[in-house]
C-alpha positions as CSV (number, residue, x, y, z in Angstrom):
1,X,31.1,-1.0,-51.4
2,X,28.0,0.5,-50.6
3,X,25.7,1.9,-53.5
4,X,22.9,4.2,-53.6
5,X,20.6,4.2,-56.8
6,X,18.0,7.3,-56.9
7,X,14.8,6.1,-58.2
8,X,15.5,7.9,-61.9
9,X,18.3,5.0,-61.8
10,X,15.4,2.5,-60.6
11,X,13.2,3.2,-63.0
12,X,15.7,3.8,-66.0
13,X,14.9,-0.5,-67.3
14,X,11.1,0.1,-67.6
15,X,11.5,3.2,-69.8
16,X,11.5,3.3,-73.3
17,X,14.6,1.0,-74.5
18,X,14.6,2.5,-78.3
19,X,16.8,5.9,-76.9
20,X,20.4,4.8,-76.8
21,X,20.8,6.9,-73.6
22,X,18.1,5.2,-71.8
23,X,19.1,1.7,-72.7
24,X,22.8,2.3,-71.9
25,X,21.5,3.5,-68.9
26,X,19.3,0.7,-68.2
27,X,21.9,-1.9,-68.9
28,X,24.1,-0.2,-66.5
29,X,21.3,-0.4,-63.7
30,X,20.8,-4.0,-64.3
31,X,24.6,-5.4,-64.3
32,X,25.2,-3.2,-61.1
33,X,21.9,-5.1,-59.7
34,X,23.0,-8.6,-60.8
35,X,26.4,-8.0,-59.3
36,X,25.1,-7.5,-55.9
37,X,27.4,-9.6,-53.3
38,X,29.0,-9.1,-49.8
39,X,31.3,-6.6,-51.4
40,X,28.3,-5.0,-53.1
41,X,25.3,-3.9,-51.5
42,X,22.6,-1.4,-52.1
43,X,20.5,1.4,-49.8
44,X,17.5,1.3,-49.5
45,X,15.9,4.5,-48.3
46,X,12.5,5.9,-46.9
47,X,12.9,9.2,-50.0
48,X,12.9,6.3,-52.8
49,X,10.0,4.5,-50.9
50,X,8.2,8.7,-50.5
51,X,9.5,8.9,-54.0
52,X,8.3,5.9,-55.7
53,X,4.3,6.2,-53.9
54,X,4.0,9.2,-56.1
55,X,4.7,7.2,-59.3
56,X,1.2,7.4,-61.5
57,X,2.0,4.3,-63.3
58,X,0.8,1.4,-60.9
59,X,2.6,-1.6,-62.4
60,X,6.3,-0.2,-62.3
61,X,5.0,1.1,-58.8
62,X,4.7,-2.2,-57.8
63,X,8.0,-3.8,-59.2
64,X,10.0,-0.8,-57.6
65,X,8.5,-1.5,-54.3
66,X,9.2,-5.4,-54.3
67,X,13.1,-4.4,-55.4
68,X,12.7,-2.0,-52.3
69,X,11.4,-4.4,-49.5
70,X,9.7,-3.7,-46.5
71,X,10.2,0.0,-45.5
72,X,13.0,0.7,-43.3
73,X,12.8,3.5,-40.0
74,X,14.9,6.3,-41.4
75,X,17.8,6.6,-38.9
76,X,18.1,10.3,-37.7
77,X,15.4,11.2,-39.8
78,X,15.3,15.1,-38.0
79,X,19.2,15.0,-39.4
80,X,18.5,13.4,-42.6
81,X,15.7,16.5,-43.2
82,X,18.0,19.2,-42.5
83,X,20.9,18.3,-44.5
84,X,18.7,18.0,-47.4
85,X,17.6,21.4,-46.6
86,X,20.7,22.3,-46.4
87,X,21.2,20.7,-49.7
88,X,17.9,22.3,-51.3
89,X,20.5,25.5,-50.5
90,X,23.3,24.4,-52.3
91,X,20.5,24.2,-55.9
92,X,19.7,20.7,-55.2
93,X,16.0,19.7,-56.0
94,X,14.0,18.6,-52.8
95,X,14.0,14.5,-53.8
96,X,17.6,14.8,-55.0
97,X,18.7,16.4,-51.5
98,X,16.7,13.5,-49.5
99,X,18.0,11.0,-51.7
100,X,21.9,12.2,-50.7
101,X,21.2,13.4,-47.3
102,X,20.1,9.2,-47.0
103,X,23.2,8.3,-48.9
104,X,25.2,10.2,-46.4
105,X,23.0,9.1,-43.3
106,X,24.3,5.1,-43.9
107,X,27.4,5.7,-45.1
108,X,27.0,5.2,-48.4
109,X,30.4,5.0,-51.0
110,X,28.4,6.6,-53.9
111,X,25.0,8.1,-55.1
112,X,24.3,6.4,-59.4
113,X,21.8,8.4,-60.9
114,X,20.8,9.3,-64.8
115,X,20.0,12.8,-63.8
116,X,22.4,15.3,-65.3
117,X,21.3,18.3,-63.4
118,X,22.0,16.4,-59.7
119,X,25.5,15.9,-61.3
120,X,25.9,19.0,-61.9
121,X,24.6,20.4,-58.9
122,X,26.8,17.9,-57.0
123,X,30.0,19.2,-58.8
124,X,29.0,22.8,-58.2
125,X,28.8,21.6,-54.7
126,X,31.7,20.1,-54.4
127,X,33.2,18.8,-50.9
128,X,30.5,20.0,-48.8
129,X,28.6,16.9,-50.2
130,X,30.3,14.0,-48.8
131,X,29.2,11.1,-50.9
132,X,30.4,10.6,-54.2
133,X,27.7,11.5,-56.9
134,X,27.6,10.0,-60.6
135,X,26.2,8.5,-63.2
136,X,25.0,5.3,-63.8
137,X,27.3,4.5,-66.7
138,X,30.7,5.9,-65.1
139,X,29.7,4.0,-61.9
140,X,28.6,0.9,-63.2
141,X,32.1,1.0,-65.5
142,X,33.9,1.6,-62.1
143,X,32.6,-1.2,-60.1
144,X,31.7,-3.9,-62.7
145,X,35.7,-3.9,-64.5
């Protein structure tokens, strides 16, 4: 299986752990990371590296980018922008439609993210979105049972 985690899902362990949302979250993120195998790999895309330079806080900056690795050349990258324009059309925010117009680009089986408004916005969209979008939680209790 092939896994996508937008950077809110990234980020979710270095956030406050005393919300039970955030932690939940968090623990989902890390058991999905720890169970990374043949069967089990992540993308890595050019939006979470775009994504994660704008981050003000330098430290996490730093950790994101080592989990990230060397930057890879975004395949199709003229393709990539349009569908997430495309995307931006279907009420998508502009790093939420990168970050699934990347999933889509490699293939990917599903998009984990904490953000309840990209879930929605994927459900509004429905098929014309073409990789599975969900929460961290619901995907992490998918793949990890």
């Amino acid at each position: 299986m092939l896994l996508y985690l937008d950077m809110c899902c990234i980020k979710q362990p270095f956030d406050d752990q005393s919300h039970p949302r955030i932690r939940l979250e968090s623990e989902a993120v890390l058991g999905l990371l720890a169970a990374e195998s043949d069967s089990l790999r992540f993308v890595r895309s050019a939006a979470l590296w775009l994504e994660n330079e704008q981050n003000p806080l330098p430290t996490r900056a730093a950790r994101v980018r080592r989990w990230l690795g060397t930057p890879q050349p975004i395949p199709e990258a003229t393709a990539v922008v349009s569908r997430a324009s495309d995307m931006i059309k279907l009420g998508l925010k502009s790093f939420d439609a990168l970050h699934v117009a990347s999933a889509e680009a490699v293939g990917a089986n599903a998009l984990a993210t904490c953000d309840d408004r990209l879930i929605a916005a994927a459900r509004r969209a429905g098929p014309l979105i073409s990789v599975r979008i969900l929460g961290v939680v619901e995907l992490a209790a998918e793949v990890l049972s």
